[in-house]
One Martini backbone bead per residue (centre of mass of N, CA, C, O) as a GRO file, in nm:
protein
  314
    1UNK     BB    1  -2.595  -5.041   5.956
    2UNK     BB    2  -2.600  -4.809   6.103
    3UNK     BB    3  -2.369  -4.537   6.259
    4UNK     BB    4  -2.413  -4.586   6.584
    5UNK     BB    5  -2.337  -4.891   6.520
    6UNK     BB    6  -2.059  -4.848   6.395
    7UNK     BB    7  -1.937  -4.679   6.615
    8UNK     BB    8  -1.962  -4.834   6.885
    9UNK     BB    9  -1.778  -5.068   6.742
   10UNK     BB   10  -1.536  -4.913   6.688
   11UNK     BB   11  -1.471  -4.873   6.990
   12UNK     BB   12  -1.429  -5.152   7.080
   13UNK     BB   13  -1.160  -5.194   6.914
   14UNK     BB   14  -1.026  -4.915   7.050
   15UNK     BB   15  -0.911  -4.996   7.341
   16UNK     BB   16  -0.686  -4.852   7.528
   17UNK     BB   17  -0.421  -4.894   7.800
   18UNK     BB   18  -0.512  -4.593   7.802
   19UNK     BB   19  -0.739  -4.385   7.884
   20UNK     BB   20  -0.922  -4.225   7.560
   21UNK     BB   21  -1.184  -4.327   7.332
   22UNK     BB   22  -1.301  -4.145   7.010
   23UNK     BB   23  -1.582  -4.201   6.746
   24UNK     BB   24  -1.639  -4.163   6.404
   25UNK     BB   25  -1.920  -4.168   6.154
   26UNK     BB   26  -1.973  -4.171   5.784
   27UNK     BB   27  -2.243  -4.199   5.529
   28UNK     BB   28  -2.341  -3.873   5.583
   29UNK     BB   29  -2.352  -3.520   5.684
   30UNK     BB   30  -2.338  -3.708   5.950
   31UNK     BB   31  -2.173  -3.781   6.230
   32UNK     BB   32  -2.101  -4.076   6.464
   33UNK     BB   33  -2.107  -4.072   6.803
   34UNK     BB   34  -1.830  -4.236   7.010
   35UNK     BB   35  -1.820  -4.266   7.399
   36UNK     BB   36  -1.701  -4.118   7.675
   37UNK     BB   37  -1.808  -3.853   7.808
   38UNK     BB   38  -1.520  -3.727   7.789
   39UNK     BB   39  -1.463  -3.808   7.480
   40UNK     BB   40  -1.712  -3.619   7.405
   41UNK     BB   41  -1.563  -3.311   7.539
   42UNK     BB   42  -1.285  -3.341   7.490
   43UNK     BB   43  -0.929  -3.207   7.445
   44UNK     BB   44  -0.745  -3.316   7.176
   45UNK     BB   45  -0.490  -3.391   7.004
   46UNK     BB   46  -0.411  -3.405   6.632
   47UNK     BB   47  -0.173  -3.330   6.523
   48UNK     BB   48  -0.116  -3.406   6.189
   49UNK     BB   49  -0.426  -3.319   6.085
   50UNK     BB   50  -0.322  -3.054   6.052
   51UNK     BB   51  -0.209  -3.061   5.771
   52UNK     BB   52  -0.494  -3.046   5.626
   53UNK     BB   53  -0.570  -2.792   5.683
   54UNK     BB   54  -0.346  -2.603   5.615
   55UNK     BB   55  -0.398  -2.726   5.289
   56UNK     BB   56  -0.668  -2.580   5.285
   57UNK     BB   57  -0.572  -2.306   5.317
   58UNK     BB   58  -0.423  -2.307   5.073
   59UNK     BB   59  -0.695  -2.331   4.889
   60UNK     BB   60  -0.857  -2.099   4.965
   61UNK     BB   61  -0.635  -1.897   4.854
   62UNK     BB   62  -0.605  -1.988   4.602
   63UNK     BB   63  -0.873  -1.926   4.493
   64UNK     BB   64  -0.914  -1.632   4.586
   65UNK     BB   65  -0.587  -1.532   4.496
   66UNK     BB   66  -0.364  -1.492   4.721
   67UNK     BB   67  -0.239  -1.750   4.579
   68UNK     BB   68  -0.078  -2.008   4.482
   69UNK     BB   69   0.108  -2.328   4.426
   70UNK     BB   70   0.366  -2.189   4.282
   71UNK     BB   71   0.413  -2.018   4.471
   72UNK     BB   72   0.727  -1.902   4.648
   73UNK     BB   73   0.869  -1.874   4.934
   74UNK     BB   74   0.997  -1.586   4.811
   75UNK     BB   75   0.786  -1.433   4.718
   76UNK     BB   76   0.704  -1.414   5.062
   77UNK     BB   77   1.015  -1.365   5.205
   78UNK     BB   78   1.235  -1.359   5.084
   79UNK     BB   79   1.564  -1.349   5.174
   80UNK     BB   80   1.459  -1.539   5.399
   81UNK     BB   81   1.406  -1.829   5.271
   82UNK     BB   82   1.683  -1.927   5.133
   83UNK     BB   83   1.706  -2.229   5.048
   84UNK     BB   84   1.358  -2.208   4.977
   85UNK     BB   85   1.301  -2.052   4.748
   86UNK     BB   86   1.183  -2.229   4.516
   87UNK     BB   87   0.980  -2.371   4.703
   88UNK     BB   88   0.683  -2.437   4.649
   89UNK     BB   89   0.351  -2.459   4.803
   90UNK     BB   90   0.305  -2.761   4.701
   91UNK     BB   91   0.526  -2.890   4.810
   92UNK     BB   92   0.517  -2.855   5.102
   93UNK     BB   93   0.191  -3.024   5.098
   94UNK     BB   94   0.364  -3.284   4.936
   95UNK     BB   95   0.631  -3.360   5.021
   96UNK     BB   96   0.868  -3.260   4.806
   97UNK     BB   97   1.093  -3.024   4.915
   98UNK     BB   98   1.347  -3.146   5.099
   99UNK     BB   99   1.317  -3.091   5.352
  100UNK     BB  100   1.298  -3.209   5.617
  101UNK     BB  101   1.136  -3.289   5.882
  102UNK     BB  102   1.314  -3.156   6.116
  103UNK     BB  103   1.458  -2.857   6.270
  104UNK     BB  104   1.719  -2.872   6.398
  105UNK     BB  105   1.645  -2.608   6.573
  106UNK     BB  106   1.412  -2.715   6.750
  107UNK     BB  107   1.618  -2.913   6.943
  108UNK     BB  108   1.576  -2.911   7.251
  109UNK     BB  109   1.738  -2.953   7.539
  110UNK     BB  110   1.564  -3.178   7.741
  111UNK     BB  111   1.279  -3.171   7.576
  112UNK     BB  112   1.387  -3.411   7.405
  113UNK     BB  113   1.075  -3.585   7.350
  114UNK     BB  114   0.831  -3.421   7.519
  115UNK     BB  115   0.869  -3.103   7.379
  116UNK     BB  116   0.987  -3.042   7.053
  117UNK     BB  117   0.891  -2.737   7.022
  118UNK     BB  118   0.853  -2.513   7.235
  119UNK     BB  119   1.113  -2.305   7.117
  120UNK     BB  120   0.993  -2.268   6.893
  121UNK     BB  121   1.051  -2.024   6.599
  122UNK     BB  122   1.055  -1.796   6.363
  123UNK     BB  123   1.301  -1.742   6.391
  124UNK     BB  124   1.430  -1.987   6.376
  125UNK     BB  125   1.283  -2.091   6.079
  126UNK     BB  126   1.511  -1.858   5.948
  127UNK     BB  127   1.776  -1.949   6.048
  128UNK     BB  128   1.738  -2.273   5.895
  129UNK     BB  129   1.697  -2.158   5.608
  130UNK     BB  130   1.994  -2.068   5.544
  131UNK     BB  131   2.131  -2.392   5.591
  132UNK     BB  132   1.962  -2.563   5.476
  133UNK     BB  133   1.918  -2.910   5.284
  134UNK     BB  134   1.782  -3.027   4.985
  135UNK     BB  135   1.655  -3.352   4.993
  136UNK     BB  136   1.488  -3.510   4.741
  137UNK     BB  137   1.334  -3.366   4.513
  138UNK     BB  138   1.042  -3.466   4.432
  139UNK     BB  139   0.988  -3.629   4.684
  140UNK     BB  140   0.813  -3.832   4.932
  141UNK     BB  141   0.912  -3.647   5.231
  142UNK     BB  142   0.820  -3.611   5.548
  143UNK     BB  143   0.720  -3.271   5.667
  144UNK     BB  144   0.705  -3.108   5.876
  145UNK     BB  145   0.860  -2.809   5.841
  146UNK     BB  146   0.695  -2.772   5.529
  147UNK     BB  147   0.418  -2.711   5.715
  148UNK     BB  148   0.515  -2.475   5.873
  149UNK     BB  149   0.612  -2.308   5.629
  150UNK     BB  150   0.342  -2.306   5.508
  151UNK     BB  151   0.170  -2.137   5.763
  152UNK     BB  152   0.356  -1.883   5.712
  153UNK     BB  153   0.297  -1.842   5.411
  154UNK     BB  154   0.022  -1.739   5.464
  155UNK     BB  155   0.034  -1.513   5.689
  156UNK     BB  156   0.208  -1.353   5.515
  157UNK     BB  157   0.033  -1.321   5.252
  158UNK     BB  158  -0.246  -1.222   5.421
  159UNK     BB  159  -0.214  -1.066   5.683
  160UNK     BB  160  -0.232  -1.283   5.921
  161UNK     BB  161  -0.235  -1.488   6.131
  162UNK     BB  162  -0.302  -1.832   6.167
  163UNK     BB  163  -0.471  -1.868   6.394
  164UNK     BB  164  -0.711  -1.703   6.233
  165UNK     BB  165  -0.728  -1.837   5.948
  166UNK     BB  166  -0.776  -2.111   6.015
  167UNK     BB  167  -1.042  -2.047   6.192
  168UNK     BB  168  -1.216  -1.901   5.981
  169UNK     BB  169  -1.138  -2.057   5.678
  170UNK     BB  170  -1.199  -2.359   5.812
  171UNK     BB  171  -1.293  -2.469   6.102
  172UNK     BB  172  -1.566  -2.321   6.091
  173UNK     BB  173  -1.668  -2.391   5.783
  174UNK     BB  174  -1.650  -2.708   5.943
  175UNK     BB  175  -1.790  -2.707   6.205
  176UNK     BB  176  -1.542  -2.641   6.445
  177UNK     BB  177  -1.623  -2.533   6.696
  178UNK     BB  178  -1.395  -2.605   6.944
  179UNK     BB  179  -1.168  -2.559   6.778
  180UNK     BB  180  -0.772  -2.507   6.754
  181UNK     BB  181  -0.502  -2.267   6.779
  182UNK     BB  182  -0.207  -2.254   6.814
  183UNK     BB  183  -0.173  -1.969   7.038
  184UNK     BB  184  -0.369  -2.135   7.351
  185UNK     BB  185  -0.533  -2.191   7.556
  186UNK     BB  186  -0.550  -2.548   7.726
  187UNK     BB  187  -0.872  -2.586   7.825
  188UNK     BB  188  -0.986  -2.939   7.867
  189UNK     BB  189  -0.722  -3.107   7.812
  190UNK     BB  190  -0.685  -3.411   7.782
  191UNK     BB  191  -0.524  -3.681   7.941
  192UNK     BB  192  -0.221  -3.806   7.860
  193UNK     BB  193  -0.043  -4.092   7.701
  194UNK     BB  194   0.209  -4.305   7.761
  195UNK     BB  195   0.541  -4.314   7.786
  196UNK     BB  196   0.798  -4.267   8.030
  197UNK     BB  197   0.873  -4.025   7.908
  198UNK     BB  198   0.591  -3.878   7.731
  199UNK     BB  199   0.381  -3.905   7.914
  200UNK     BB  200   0.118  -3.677   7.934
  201UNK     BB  201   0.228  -3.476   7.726
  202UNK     BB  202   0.213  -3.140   7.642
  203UNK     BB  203   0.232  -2.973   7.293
  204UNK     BB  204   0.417  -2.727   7.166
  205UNK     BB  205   0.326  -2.515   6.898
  206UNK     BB  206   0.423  -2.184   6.787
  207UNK     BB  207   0.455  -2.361   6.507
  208UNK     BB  208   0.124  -2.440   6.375
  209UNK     BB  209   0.162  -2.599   6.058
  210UNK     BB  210   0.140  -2.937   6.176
  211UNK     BB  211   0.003  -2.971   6.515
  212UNK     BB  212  -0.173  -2.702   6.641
  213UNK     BB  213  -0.446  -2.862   6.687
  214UNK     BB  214  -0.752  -2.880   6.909
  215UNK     BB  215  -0.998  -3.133   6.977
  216UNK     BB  216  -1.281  -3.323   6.909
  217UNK     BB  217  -1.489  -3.526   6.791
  218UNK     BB  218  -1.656  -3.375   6.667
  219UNK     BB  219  -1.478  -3.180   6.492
  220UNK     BB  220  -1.350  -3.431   6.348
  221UNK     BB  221  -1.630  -3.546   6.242
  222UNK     BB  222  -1.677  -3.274   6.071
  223UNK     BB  223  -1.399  -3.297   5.901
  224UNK     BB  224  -1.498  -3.558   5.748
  225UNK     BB  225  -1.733  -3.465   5.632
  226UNK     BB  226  -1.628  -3.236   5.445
  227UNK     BB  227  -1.423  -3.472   5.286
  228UNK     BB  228  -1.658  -3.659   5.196
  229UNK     BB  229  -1.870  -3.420   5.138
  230UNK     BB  230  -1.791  -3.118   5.024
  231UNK     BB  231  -2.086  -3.026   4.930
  232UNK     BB  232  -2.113  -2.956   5.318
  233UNK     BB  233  -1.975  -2.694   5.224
  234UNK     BB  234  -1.781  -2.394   5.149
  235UNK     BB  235  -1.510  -2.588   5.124
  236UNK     BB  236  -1.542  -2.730   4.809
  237UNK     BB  237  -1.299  -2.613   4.679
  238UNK     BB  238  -1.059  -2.670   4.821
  239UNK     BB  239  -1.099  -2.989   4.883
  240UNK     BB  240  -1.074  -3.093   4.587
  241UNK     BB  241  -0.804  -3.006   4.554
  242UNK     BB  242  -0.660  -3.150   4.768
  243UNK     BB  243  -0.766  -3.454   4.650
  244UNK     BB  244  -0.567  -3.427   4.440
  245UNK     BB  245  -0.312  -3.533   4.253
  246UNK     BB  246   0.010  -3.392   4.305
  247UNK     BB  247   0.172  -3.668   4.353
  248UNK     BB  248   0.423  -3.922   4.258
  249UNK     BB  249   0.574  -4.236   4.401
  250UNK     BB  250   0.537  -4.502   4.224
  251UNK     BB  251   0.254  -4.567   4.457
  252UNK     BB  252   0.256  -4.314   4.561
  253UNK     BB  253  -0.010  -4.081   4.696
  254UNK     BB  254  -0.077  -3.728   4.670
  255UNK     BB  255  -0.196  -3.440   4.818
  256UNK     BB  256  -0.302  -3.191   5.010
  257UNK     BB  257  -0.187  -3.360   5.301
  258UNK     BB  258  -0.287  -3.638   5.128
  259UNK     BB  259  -0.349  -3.958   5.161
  260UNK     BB  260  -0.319  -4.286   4.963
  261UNK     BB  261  -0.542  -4.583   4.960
  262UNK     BB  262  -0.674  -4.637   4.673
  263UNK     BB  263  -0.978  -4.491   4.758
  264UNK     BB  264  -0.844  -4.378   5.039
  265UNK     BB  265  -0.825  -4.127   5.260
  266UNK     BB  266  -0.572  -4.000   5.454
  267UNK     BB  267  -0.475  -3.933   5.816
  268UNK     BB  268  -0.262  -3.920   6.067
  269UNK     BB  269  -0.166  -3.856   6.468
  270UNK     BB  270   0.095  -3.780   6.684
  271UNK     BB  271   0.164  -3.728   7.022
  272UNK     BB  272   0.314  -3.818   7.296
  273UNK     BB  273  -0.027  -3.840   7.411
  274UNK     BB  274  -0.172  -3.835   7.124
  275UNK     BB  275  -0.423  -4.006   6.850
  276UNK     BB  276  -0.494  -3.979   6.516
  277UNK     BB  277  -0.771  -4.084   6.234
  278UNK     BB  278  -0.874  -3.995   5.899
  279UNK     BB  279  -1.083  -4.200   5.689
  280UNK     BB  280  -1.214  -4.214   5.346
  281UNK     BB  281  -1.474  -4.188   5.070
  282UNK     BB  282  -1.575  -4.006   4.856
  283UNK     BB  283  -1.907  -3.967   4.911
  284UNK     BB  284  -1.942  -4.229   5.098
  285UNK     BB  285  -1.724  -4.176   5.379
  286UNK     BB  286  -1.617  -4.285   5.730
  287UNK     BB  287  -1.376  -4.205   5.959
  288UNK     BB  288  -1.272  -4.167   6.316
  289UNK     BB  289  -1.014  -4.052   6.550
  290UNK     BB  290  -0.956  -4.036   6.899
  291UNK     BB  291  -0.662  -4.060   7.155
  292UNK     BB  292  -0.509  -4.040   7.486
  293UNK     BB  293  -0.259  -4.201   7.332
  294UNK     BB  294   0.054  -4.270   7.218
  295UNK     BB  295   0.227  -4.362   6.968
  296UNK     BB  296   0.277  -4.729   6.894
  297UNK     BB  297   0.324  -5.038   6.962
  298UNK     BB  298   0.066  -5.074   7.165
  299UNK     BB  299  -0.085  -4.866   6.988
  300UNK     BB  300  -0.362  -4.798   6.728
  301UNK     BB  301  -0.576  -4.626   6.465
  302UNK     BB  302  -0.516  -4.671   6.165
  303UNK     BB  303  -0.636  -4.961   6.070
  304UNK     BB  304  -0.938  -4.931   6.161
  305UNK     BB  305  -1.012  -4.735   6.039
  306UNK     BB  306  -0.981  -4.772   5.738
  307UNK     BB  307  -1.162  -5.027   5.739
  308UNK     BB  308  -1.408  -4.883   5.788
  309UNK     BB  309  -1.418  -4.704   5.597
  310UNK     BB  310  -1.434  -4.873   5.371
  311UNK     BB  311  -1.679  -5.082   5.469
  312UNK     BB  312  -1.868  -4.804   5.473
  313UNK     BB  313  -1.818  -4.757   5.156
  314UNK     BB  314  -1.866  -4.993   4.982
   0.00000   0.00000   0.00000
């Protein structure tokens, strides 16, 4: 089976109950992308796949030499860094570091969980910082925060915004022509779909370290290809660190960003009304999605891309 037969193959399996949905799959240095029109045009956002990238820009930096893995949150923020001032930057990257998922001054009512980020801000991640409590230290817990304060201390010890930070030194050099990092227009973003609460609204991330870039099914099919292919990149030394297994608890394995199952490495995303998932067999090949439908009980595409990326790879 070619590779544009099996994204077809592929899209028909994961059609949403609303909306639009676009798959691409890579089983060699290009990616083969399937999708209606729009869905191969517009941008849907990443979600949680940004912290993947997040990862690899902490990747680059550290071959660079601008920081290392051990780097400590206190190192680069000084007296902000607050309860997390010897945090390192390994942990906060594979979520070991204890910070909870969500700052708790995040949550702006009536915005939860319309658009959950909208009014947060850096001047808030240092005020949660000061009285954060950090529980379960060096287990694999979940955390937006650390994935959002690790992108502020990557911005602040390169001194320069995030969101140029990650477009220069990750977005461009993985071919991702099109995708983009808040705070920016978001022209062109497709209408997304939901519950009756957060149905098609769109997420604003002020700290977009977390979840804060939108893409095409192109951008993420060549983001599958860098990562699927290390060396079809100049992030080659980033991406194979990201690669390594960084922590791990029990049966569980991460990497800087990324998730194992097995073979296959992924992460999936997921906002009020978008969900993308990314899952590959290095050196072999994979799969990914992105849904203008939010996740949720009616419907996921974590299942089948995982399938099919194992599957093409072999």
């Amino acid at each position: 089976m070619s590779e544009e037969e099996a994204a077809q193959q592929l899209r028909t399996e994961v059609n949403p109950p609303e909306g639009t949905v676009a798959v691409a799959v890579a089983t060699g240095r290009n990616a083969a992308v399937a999708g209606d029109a729009a869905a191969a045009k517009g941008l849907f956002e990443a979600g949680s796949i940004t912290k993947t990238m997040t990862a690899t820009l902490l990747g680059v930096l550290a071959t660079n030499g601008v920081v290392t893995l051990d780097t400590t949150v206190g190192d680069i923020l000084g007296t902000e860094a607050g309860a997390a001032s010897d945090v390192s930057l390994r942990e906060l990257a594979t979520h070991t570091s204890g910070l909870p998922r969500i700052a708790t001054n995040a949550i702006t009512l009536p915005w939860w969980p319309r658009d959950p980020y909208r009014f947060y801000s850096r001047t808030k991640l240092y005020k949660g910082l000061a009285d954060v409590e950090l529980g379960d230290r060096g287990l694999i817990r979940y955390s937006n925060l650390g994935l959002d304060l690790l992108g502020h201390c990557l911005e602040v010890a390169a001194k320069r915004p995030f969101k140029d930070l990650l477009t220069d030194l990750v977005l461009r050099p993985a071919s991702m022509a099109t995708a983009r990092c808040q705070p920016c227009e978001r022209t062109g973003l497709l209408r997304g779909h939901g519950s009756l609460i957060i149905g098609g609204r769109r997420w604003h991330q002020p700290v977009p370290g977390s979840g804060g870039v939108d893409c095409t099914i192109a951008d993420l099919g060549a983001w599958l290809t860098a990562n699927a292919f290390p060396d079809s990149t100049s992030l080659e030394a980033a991406v194979r660190l990201c690669q390594e297994i960084h922590a791990t608890e029990d049966a569980k394995a991460i990497g800087l960003g990324w998730h194992f199952a097995g073979p296959a490495i992924w992460h999936n995303g997921g906002t009020g009304a978008f969900q993308g998932m990314v899952a590959f067999v290095p050196e072999r090949g994979g799969a990914c999605g992105l849904a203008s439908f939010g996740p949720g009980p009616k419907y996921s595409l974590d299942a089948p891309v995982v399938k099919w990326a194992q599957a093409l790879a072999g």
